[in-house]
Backbone as CSV, one residue per row, in Angstrom:
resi,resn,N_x,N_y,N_z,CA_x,CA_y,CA_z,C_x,C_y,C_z
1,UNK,5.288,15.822,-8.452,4.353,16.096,-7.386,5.124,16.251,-6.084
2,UNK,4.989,17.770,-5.261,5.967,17.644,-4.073,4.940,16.028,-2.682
3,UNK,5.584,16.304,-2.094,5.021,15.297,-1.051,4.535,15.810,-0.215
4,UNK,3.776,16.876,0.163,3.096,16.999,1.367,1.896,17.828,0.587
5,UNK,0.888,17.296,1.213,-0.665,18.762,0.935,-1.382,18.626,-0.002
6,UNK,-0.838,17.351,-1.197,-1.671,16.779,-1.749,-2.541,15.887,-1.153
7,UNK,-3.746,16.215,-2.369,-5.171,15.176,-1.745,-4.661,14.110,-2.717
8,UNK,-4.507,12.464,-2.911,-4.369,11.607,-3.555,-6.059,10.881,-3.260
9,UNK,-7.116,10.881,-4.575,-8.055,10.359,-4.576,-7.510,8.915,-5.222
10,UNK,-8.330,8.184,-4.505,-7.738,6.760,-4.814,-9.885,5.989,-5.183
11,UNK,-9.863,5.833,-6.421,-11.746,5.829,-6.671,-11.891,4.464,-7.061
12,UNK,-12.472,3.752,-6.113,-12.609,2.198,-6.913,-14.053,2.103,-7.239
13,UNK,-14.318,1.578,-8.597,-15.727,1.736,-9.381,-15.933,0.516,-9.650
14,UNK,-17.329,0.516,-9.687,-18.443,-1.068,-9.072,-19.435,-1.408,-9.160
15,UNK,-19.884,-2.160,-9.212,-21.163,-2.757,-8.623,-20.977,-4.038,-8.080
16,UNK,-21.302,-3.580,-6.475,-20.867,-4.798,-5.403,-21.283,-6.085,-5.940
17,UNK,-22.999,-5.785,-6.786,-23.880,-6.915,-6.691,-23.731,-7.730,-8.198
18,UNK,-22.344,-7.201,-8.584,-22.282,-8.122,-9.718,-20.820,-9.084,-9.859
19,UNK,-20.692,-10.099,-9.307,-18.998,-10.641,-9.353,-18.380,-10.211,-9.512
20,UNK,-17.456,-10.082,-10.181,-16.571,-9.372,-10.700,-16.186,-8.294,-10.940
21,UNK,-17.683,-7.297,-11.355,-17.698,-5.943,-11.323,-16.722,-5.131,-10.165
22,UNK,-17.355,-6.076,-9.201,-16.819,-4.946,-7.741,-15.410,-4.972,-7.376
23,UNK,-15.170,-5.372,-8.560,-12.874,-5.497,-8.093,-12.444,-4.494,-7.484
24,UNK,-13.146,-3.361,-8.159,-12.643,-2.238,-8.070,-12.882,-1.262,-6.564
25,UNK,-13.915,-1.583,-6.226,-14.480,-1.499,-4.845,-13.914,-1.958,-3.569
26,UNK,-13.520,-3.076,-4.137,-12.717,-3.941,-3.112,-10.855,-3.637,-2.567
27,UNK,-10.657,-3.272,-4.222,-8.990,-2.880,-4.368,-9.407,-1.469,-3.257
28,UNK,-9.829,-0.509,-3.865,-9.761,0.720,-2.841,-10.224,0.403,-1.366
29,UNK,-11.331,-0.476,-0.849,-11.518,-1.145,0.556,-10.017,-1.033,1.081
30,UNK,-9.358,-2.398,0.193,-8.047,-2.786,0.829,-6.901,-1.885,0.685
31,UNK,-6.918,-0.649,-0.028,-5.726,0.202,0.161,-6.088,1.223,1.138
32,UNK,-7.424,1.377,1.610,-7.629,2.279,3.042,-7.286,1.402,3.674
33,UNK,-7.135,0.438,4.170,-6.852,-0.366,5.755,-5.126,-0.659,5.551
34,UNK,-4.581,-0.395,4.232,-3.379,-0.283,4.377,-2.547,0.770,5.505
35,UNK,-2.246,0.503,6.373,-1.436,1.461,6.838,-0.194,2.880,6.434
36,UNK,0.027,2.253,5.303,0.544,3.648,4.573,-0.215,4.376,3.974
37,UNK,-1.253,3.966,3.751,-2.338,4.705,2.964,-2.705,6.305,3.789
38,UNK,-2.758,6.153,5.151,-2.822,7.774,5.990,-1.649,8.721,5.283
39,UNK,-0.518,7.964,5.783,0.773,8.665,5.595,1.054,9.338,3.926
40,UNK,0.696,8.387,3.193,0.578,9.197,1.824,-0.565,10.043,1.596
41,UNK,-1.411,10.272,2.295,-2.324,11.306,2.139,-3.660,11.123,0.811
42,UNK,-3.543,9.751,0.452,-4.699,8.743,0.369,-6.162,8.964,1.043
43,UNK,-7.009,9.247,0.188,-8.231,9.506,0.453,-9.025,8.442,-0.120
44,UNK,-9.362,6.977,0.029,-10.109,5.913,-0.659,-11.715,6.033,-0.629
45,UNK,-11.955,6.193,-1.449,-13.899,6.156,-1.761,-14.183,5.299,-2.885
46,UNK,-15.143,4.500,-2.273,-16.058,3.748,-3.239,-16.857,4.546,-3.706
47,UNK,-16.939,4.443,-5.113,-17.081,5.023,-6.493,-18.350,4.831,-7.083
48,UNK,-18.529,3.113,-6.723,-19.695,2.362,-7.345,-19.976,2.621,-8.478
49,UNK,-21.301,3.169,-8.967,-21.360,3.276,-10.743,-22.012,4.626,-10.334
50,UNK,-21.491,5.560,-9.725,-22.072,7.186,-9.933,-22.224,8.058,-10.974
51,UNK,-21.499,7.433,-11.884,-20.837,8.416,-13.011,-20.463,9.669,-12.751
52,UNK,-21.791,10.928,-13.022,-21.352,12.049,-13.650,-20.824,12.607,-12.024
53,UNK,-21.404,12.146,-10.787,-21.620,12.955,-9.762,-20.060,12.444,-8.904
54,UNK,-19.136,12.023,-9.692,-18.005,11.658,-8.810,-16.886,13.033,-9.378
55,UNK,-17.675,13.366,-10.641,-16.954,14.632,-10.918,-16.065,15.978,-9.828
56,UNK,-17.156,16.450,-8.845,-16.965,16.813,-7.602,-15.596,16.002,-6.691
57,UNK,-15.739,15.047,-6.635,-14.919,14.338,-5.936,-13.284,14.395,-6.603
58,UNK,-13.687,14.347,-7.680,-12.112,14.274,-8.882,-11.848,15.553,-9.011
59,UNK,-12.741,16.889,-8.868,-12.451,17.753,-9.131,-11.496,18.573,-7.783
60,UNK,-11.658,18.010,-6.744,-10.732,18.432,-5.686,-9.372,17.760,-5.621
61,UNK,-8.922,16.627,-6.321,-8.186,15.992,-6.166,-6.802,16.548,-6.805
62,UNK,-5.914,16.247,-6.082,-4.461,16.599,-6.414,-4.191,15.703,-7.754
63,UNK,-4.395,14.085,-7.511,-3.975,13.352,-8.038,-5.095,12.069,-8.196
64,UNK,-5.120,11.230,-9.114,-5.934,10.224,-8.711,-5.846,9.081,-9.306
65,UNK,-5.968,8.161,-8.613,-6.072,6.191,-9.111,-7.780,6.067,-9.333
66,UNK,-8.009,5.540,-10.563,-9.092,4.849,-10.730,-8.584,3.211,-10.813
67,UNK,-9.961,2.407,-10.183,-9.371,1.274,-10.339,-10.648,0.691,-10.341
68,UNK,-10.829,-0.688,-11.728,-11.732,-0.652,-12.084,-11.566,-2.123,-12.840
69,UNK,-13.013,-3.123,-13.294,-13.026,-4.133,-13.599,-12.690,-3.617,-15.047
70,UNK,-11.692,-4.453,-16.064,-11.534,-3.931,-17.381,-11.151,-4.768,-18.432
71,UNK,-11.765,-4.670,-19.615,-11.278,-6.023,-20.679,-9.844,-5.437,-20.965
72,UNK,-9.241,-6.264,-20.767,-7.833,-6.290,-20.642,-7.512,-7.636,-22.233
73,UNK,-8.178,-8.438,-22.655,-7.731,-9.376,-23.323,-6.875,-10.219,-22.602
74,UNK,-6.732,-10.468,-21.350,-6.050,-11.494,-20.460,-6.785,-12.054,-19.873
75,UNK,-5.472,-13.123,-18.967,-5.996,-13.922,-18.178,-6.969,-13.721,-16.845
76,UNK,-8.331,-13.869,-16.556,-8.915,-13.179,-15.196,-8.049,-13.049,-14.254
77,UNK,-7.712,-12.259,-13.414,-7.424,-11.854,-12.393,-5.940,-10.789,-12.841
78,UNK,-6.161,-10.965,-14.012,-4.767,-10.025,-14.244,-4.711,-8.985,-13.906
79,UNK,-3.882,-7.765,-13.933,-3.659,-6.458,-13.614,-2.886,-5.612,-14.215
80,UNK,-3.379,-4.247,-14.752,-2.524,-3.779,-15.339,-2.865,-2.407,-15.424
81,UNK,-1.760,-1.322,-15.439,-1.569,-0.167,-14.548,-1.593,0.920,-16.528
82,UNK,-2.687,1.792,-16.158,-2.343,2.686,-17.217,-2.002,4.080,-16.501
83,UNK,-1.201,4.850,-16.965,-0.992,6.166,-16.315,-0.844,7.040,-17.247
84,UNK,-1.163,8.683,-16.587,-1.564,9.762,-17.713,-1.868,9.756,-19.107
85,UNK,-1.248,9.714,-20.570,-1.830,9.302,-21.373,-1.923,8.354,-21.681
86,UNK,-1.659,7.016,-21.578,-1.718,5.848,-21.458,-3.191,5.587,-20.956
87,UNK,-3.887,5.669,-19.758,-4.885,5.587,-19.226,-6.505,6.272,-20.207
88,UNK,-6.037,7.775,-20.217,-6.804,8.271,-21.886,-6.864,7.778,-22.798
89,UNK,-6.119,7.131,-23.971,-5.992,6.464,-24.383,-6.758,4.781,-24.418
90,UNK,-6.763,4.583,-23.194,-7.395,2.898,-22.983,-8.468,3.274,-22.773
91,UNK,-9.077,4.500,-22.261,-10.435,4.448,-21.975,-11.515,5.052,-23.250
92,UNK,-10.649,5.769,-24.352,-11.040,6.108,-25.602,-10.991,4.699,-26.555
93,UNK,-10.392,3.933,-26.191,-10.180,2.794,-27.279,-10.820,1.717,-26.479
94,UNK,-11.688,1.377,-24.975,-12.118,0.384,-25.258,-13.680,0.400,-25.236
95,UNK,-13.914,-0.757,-25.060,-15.562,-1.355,-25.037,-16.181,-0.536,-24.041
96,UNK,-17.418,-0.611,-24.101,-18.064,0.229,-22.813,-18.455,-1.049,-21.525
97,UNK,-18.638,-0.453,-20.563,-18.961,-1.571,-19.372,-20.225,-1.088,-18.724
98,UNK,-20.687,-2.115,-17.560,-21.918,-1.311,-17.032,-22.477,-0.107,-16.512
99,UNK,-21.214,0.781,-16.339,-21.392,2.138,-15.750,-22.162,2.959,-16.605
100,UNK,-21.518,3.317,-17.690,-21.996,3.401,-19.179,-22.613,5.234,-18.396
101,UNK,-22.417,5.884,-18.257,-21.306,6.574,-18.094,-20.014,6.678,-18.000
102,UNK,-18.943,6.373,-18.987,-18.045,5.918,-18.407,-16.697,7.467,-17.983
103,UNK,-16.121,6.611,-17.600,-14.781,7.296,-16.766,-14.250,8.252,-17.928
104,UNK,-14.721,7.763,-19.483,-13.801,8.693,-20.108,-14.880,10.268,-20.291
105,UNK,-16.428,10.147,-19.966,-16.505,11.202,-20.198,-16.832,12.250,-18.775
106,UNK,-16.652,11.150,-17.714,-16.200,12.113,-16.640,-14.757,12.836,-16.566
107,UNK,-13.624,12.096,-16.593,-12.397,12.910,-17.506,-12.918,14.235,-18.638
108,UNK,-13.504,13.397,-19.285,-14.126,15.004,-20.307,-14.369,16.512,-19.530
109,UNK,-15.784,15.746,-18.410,-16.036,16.756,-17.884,-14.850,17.593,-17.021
110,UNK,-14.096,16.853,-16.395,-12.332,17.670,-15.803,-12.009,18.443,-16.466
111,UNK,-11.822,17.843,-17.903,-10.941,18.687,-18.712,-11.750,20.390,-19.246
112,UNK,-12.842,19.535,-19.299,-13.729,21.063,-19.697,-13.725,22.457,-18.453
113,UNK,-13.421,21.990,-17.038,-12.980,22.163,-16.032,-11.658,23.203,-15.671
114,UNK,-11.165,22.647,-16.466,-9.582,22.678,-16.304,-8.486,21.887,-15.195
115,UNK,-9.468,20.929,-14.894,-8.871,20.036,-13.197,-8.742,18.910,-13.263
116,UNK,-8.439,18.259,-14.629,-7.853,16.983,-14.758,-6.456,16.703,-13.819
117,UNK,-6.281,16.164,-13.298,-4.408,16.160,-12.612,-3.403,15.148,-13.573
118,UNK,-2.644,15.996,-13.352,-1.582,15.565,-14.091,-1.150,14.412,-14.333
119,UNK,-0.659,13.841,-12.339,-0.904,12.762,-12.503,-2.121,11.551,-11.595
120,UNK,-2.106,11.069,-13.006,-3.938,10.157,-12.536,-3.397,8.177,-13.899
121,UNK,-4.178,7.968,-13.006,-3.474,6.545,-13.706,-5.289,5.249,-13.349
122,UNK,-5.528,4.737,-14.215,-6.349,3.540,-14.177,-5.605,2.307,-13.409
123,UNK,-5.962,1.404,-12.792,-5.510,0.102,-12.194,-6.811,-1.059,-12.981
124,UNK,-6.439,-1.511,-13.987,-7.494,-2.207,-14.590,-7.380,-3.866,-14.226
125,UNK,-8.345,-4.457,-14.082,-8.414,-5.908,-13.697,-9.355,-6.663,-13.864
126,UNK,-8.663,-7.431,-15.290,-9.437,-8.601,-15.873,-10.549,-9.809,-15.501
127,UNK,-11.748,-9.255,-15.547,-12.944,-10.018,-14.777,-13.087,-11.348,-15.622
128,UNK,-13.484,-11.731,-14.502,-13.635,-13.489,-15.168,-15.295,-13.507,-15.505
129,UNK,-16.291,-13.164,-14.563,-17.280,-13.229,-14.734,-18.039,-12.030,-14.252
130,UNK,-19.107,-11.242,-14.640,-19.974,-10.248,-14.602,-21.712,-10.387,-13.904
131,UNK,-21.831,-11.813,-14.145,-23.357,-11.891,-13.629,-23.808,-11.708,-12.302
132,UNK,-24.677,-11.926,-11.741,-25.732,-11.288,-10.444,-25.072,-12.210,-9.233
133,UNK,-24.243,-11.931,-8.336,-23.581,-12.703,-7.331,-22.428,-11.416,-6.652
134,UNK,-22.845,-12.023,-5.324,-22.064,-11.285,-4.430,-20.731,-11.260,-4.183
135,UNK,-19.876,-12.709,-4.808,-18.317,-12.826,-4.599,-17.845,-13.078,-5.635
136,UNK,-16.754,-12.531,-5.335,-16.017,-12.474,-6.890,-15.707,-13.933,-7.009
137,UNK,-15.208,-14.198,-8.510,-14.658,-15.266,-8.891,-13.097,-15.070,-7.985
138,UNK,-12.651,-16.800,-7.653,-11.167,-16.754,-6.922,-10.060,-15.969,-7.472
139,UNK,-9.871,-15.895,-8.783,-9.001,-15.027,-9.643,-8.817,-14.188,-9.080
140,UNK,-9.924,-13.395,-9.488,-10.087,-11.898,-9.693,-9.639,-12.088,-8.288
141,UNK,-10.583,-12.455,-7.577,-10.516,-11.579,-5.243,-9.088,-12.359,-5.263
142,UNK,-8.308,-13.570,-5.908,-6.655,-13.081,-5.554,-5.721,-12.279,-6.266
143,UNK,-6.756,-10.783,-7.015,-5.856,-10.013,-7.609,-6.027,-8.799,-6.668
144,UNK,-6.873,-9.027,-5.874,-7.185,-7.695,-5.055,-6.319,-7.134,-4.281
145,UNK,-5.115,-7.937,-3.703,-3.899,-7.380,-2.717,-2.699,-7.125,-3.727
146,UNK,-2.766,-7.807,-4.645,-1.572,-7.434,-5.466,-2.099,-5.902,-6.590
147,UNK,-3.245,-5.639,-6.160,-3.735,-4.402,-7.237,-3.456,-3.240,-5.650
148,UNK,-3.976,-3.915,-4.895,-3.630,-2.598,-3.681,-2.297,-2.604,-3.835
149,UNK,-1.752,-3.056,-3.357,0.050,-2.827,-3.637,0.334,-2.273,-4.798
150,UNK,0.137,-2.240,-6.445,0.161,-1.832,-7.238,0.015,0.169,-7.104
151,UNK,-1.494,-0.120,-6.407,-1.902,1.728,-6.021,-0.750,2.115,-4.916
152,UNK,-0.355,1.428,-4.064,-0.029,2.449,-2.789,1.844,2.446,-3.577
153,UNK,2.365,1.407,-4.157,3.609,1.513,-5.144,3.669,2.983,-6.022
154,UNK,2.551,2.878,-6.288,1.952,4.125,-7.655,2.218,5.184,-6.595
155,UNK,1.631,5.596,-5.448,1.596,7.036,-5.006,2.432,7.100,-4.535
156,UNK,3.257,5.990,-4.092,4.693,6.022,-3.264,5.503,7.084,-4.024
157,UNK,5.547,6.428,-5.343,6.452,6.970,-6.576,6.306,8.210,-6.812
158,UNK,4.855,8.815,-7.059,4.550,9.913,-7.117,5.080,10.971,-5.888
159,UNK,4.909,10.600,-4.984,5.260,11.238,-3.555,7.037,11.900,-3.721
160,UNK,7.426,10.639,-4.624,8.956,10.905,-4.455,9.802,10.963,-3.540
């Protein structure tokens, strides 16, 4: 990817009003107020549970981070980075979550497109709890700065 003139969509997916759910909401919050986040050309939007209609949004994108609450089989608050097929892959092989639309068949719709990007990577993070509450469990909200750092590491790299 050269470094200038790309759009880097950075999509954190959610539901504020469920604990844990909203990791993902929160990680992209905190990589817009990052200060490198302008300079890499970082575009952060909350995602929430839109499904099909974020298509538009992915479909302009150079590049993109999804980042998202995910059974990981770990410890809550863990983190862990899938990229290009790696990321396909995890989202064909796991469980479904509340979006239910999920991410893999908005990817579908890209591909049917032809505007999947090349490179696009998941930031997944192991929820402790899912039920009706506004704050995350402590875990998870102390995985939220080490998952932003994770994304703005990720586009750094990409940037080259």
């Amino acid at each position: 990817m050269s470094a200038s003139k790309q759009t880097i969509l950075v999509l954190g997916l959610g539901n504020i009003l469920l604990t844990d759910e909203q990791v993902g909401v929160r990680v992209a919050e905190a990589v817009a107020r990052d200060p490198a986040a302008e300079a890499l050309g970082i575009r952060a939007l909350d995602g929430g549970t839109m499904g099909l209609t974020l298509l538009v949004e992915m479909e302009d994108a150079d590049a993109m981070v999804v980042i998202d609450a995910a059974a990981l089989n770990k410890a809550p608050g863990s983190v862990e980075l899938f990229e290009g097929a790696e990321m396909d892959h995890f989202l064909r092989t796991r469980g479904r979550n509340p979006h239910d639309i999920g991410l893999d068949d908005v990817l579908d719709g890209l591909r049917l497109r032809g505007a999947v990007p090349e490179n696009r990577a998941l930031v997944g993070i192991q929820p402790a709890a899912l039920g009706v509450g506004e704050e995350m469990t402590p875990e998870v909200a102390a995985a939220v700065p080490r998952a932003a750092g994770m994304v703005i590491a990720l586009v750094t790299r990409w940037r080259g």
